[in-house]
LUMLUM-374955 format. One line per field, with one value per residue: chain; x, y, z of N, C-alpha, C in turn. Coordinates in pm, 1 decimal, padded with zeros to 6 digits. Atoms other than C-alpha are relative to their C-alpha. Last residue first. Example, Ala and Ser with C-alpha at 12.3 -4.5 7.8 and 13.67 -1.06 7.14 Angstrom:
% LUMLUM-374955
zanu	A;A;
nx	-00082.0;00089.0;
ny	-00119.0;-00119.0;
nz	-00006.0;00000.0;
cax	01367.0;01230.0;
cay	-00106.0;-00450.0;
caz	00714.0;00780.0;
cx	-00077.0;00090.0;
cy	00109.0;00120.0;
cz	00073.0;00000.0;
//
This chain:
% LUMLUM-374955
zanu	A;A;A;A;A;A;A;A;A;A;A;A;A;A;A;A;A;A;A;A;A;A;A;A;A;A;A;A;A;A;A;A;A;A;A;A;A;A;A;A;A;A;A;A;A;A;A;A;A;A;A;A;A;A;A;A;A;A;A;A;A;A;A;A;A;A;A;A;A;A;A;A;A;A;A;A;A;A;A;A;A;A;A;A;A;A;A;A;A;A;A;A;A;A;A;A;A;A;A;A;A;A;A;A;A;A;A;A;A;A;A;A;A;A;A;A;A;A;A;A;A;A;A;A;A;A;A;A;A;A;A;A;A;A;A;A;A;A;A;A;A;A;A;A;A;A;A;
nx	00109.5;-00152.4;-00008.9;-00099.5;00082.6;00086.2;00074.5;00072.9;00102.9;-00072.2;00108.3;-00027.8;00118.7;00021.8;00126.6;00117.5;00058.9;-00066.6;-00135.7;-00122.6;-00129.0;-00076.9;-00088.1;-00051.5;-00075.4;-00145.5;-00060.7;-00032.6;-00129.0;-00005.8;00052.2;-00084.0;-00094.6;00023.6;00022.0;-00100.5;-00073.3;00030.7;00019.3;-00157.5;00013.5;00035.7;-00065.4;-00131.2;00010.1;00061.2;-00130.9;-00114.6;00094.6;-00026.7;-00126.1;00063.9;00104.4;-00038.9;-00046.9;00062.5;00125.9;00021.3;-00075.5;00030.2;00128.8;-00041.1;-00015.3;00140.1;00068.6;-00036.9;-00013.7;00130.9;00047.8;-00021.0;00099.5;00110.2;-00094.0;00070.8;00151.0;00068.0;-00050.3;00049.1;00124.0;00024.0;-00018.0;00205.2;00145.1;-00044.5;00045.4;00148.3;00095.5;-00020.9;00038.5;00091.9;00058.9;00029.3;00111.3;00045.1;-00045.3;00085.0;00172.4;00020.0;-00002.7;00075.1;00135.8;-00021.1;00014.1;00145.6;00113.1;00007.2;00009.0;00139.5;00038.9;-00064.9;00065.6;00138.5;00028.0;-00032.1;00134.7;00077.5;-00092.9;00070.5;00131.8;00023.5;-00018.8;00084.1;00104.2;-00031.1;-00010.5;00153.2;00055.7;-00081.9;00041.1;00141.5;-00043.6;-00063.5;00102.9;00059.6;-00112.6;-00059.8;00139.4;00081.5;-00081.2;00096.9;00142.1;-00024.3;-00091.9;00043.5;00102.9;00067.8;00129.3;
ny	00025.6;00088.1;00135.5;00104.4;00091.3;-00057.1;00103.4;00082.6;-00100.0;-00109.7;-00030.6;00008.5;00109.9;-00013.5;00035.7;-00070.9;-00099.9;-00031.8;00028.7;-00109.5;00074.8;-00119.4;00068.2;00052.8;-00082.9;00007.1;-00007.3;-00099.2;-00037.1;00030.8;-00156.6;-00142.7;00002.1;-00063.3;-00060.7;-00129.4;-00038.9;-00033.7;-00107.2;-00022.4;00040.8;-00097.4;-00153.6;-00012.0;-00035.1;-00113.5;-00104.1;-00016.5;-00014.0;-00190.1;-00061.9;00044.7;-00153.8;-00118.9;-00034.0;00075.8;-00024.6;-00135.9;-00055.2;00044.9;-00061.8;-00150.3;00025.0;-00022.1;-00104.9;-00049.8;00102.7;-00046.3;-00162.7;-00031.7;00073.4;-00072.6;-00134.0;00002.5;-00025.1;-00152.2;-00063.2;00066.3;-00017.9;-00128.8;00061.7;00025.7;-00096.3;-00056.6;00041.3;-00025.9;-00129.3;-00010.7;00109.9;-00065.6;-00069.6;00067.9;00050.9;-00133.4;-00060.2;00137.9;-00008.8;-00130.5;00009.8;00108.2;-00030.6;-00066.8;00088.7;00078.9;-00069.7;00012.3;00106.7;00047.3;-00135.6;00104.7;00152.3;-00086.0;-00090.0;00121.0;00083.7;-00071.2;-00027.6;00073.5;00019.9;-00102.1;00052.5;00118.4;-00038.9;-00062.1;00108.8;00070.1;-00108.4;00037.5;00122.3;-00020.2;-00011.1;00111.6;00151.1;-00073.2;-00049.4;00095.8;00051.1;-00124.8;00025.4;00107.2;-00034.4;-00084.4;00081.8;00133.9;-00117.2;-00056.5;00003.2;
nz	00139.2;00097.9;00057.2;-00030.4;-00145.4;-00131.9;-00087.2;00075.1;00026.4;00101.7;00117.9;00107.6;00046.6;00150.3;00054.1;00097.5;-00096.9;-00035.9;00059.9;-00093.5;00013.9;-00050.9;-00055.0;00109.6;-00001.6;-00083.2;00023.9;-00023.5;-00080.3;-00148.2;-00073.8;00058.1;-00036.2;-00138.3;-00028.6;-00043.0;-00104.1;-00108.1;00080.6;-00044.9;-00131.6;-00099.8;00005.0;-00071.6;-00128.9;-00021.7;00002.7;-00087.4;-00128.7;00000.1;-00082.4;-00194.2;-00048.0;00042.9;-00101.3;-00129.8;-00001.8;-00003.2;-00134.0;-00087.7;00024.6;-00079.9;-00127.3;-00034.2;-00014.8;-00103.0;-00110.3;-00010.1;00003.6;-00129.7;-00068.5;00031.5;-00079.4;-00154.4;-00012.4;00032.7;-00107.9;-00121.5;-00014.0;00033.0;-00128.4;-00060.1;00007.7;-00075.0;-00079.7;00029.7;-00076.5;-00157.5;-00032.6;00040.1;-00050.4;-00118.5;-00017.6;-00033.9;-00162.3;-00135.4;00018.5;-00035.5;-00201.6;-00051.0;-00017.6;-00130.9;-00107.0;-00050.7;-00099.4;-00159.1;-00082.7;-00050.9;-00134.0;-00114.7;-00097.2;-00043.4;-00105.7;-00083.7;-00050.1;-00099.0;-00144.2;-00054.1;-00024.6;-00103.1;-00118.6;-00079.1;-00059.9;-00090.1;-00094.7;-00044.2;-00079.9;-00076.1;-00000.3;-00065.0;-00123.3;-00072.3;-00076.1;-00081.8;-00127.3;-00094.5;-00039.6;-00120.0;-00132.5;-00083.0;-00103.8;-00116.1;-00133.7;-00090.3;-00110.4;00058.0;-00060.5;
cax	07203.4;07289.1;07014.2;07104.9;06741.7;06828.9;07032.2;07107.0;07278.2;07505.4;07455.2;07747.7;07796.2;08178.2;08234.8;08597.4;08904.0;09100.5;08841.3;08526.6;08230.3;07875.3;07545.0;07256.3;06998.8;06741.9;06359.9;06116.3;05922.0;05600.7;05633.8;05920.4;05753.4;05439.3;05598.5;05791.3;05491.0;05334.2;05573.4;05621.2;05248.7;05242.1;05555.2;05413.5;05100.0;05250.0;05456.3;05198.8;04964.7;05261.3;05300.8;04900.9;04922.7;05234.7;05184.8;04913.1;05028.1;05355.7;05385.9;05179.6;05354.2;05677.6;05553.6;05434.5;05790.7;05950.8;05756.9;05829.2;06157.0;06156.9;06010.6;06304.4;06591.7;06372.1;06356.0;06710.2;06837.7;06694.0;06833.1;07167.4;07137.1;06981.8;07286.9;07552.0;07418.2;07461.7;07778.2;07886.9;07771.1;07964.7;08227.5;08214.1;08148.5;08505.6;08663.0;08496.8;08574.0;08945.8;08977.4;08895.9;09087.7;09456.7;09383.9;09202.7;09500.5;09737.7;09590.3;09499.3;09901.5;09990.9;09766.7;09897.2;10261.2;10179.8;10035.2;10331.9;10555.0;10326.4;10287.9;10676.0;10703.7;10450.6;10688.0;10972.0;10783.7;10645.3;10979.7;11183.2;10868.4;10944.8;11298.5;11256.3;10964.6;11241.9;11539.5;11281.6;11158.2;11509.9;11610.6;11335.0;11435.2;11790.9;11679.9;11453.5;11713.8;11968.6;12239.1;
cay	13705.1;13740.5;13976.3;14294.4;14445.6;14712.2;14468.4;14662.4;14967.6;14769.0;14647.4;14469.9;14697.8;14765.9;14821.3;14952.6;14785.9;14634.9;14518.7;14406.0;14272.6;14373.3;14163.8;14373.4;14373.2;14151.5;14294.4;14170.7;13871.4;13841.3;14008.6;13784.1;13468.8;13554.6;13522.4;13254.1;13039.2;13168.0;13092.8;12746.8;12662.5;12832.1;12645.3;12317.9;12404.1;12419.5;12145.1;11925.7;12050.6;12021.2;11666.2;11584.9;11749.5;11496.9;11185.0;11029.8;11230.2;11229.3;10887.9;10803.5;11011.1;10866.3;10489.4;10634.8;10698.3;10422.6;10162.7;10395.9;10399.5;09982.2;09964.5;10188.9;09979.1;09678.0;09812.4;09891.3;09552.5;09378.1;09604.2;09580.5;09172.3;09244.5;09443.0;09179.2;08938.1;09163.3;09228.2;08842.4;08779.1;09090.0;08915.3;08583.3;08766.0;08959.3;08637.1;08431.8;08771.4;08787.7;08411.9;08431.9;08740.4;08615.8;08337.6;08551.6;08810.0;08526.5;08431.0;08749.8;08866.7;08468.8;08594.2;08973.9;08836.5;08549.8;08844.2;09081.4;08827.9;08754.5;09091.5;09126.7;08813.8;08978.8;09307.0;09147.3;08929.3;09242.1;09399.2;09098.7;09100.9;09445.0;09364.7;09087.5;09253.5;09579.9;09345.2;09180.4;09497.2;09622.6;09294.4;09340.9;09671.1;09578.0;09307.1;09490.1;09816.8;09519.7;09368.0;
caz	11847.1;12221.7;12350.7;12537.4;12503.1;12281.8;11983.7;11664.5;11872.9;12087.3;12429.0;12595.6;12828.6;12926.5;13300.5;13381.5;13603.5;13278.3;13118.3;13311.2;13100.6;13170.7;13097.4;13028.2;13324.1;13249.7;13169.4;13421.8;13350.8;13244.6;12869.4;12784.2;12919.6;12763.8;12402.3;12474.1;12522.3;12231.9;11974.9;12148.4;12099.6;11785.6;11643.8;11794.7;11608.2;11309.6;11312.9;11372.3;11109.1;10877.6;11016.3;10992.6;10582.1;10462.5;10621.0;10398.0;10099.2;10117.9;10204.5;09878.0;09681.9;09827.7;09724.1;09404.1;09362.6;09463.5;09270.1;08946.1;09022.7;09114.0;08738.2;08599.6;08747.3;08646.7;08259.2;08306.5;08411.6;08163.5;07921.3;08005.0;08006.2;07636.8;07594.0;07724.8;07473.4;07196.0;07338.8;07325.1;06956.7;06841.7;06973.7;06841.8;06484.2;06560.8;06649.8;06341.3;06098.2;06228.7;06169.0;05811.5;05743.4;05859.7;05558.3;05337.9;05356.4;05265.5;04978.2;04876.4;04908.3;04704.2;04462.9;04387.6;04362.3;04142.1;03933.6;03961.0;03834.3;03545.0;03446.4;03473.8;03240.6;03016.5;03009.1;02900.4;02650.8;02481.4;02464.5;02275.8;02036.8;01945.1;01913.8;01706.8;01528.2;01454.7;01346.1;01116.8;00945.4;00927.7;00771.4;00544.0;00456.8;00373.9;00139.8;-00026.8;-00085.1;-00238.6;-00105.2;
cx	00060.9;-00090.2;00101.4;-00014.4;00142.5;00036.3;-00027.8;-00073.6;-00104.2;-00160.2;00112.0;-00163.8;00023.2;-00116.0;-00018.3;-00101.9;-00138.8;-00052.5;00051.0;00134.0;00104.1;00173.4;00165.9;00118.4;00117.2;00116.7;00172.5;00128.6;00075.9;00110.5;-00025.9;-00067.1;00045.0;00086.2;-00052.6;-00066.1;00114.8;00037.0;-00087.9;00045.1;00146.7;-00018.5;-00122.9;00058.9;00112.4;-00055.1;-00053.9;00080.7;00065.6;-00090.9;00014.6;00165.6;-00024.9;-00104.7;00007.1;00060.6;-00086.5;-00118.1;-00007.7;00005.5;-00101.3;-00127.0;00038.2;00008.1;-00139.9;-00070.2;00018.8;-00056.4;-00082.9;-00019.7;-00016.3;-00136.2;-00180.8;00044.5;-00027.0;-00111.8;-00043.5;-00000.8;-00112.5;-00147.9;-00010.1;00026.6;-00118.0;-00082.9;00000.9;-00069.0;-00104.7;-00106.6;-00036.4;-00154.9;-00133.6;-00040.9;-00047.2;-00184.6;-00099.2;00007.1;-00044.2;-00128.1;-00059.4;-00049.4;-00085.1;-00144.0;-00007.3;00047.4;-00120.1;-00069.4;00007.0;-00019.8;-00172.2;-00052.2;00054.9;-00084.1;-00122.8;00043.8;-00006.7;-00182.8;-00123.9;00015.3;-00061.1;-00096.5;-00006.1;00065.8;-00133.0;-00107.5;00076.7;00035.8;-00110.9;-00076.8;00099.2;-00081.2;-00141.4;00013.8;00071.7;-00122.2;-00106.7;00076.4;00024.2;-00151.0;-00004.2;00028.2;-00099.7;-00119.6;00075.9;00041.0;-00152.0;-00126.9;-00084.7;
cy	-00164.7;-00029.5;-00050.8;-00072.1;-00039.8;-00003.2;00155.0;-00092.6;-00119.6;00003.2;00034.1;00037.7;-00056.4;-00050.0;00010.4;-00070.3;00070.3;00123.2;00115.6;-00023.4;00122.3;-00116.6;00086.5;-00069.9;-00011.8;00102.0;-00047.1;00000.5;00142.9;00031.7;-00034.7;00125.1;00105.8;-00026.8;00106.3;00106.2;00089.4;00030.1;00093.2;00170.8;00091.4;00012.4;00101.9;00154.7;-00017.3;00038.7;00134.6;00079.0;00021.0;00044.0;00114.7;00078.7;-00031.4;00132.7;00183.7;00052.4;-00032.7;00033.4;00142.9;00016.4;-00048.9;00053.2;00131.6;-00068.0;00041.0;00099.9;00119.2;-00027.9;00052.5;00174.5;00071.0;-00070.5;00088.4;00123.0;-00032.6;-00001.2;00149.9;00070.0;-00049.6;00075.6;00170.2;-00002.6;-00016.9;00138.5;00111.7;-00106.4;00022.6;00139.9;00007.6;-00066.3;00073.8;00144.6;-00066.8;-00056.7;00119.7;00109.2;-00115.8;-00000.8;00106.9;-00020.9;-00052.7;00067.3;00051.9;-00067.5;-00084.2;00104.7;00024.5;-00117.2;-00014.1;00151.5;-00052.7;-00139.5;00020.1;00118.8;-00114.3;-00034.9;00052.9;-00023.9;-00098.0;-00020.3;00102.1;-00055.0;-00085.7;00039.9;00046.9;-00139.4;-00022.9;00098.7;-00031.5;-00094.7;00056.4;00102.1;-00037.2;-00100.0;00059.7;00039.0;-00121.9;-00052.2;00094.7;-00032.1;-00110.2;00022.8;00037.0;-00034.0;-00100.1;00066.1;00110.2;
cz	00003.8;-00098.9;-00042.9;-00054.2;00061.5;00137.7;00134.6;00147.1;-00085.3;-00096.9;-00148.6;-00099.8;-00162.5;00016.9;-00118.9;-00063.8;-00061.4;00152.0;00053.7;-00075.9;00034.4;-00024.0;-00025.3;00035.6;-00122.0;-00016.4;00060.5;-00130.4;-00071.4;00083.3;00138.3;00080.0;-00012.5;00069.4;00122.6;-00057.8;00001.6;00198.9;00153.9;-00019.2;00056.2;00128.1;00085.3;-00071.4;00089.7;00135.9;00027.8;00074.5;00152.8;00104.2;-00025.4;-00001.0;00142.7;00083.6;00022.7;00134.1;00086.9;00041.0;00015.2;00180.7;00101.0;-00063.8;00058.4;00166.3;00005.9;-00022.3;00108.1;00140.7;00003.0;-00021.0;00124.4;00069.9;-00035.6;00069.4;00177.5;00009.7;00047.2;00145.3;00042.7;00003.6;00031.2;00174.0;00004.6;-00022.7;00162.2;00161.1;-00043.4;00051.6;00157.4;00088.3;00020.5;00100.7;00161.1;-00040.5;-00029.8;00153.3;00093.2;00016.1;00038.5;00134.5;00074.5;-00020.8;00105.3;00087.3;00029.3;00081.4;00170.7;00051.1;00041.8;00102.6;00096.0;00028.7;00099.9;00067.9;00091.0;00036.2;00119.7;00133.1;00089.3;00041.7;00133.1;00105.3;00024.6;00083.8;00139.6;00110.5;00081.8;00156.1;00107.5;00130.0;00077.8;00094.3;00112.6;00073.0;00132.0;00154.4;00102.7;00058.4;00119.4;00138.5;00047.4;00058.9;00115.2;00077.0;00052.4;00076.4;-00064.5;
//
């Protein structure tokens, strides 16, 4: 054999195993591509649904926020409603019952004032312990009064 004919067969040996390498690694490629379609297959199919159900929802609480906000603008309405209805009440009832009140306090103010000074001071009221008179004055109250 001759230094040609060895280095062809090298050249050959090294194609064939080049070429044995490359097809290794396409059938891998193709492995892991019928892999990666049958995994988008079946995510679009458990997708599909997901997006109908989660569109049905969406669907629902948009309805369930106009009903929300129906509800709110009358909630707020009646608030207003009530509160010019107490302005109103205030305002119509409001300055006769302080009036009212007022004179009933000086009416009442008065009468127990001449009561007090008409009649005679009362004696202070006396509590018996053990044989012996205790008053019950003490230095904040005078008169005797019960506070």
């Amino acid at each position: 054999m001759s230094g040609g004919e060895v280095a062809g067969i090298l050249v050959a040996v090294f194609w064939a195993i080049l070429v044995s390498f490359l097809a290794v690694a396409l059938a891998r490629l193709a492995q892991t591509l019928r892999a990666t379609t049958k995994l988008v297959a079946d995510v679009t199919d458990k997708a599909v649904p997901l997006l109908a159900d989660a569109s049905a929802t969406v669907r629902s609480a948009q309805t369930q926020i106009d009903r929300v906000d129906a509800i709110a603008s009358d909630v707020q309405e009646v608030a207003s409603n009530a509160s010019a209805l107490s302005t109103t009440v205030a305002s119509t009832f409001g300055g006769p019952l302080v009036k009212v009140a007022a004179f009933g306090y000086g009416v009442r103010r008065a009468l127990g004032g001449r009561k007090e000074d008409d009649m005679p001071a009362k004696a202070p009221r006396r509590t018996v312990i053990v044989g012996r008179a205790v008053s019950r004055r003490d230095k904040r109250n005078p008169r005797g009064k019960r506070d």
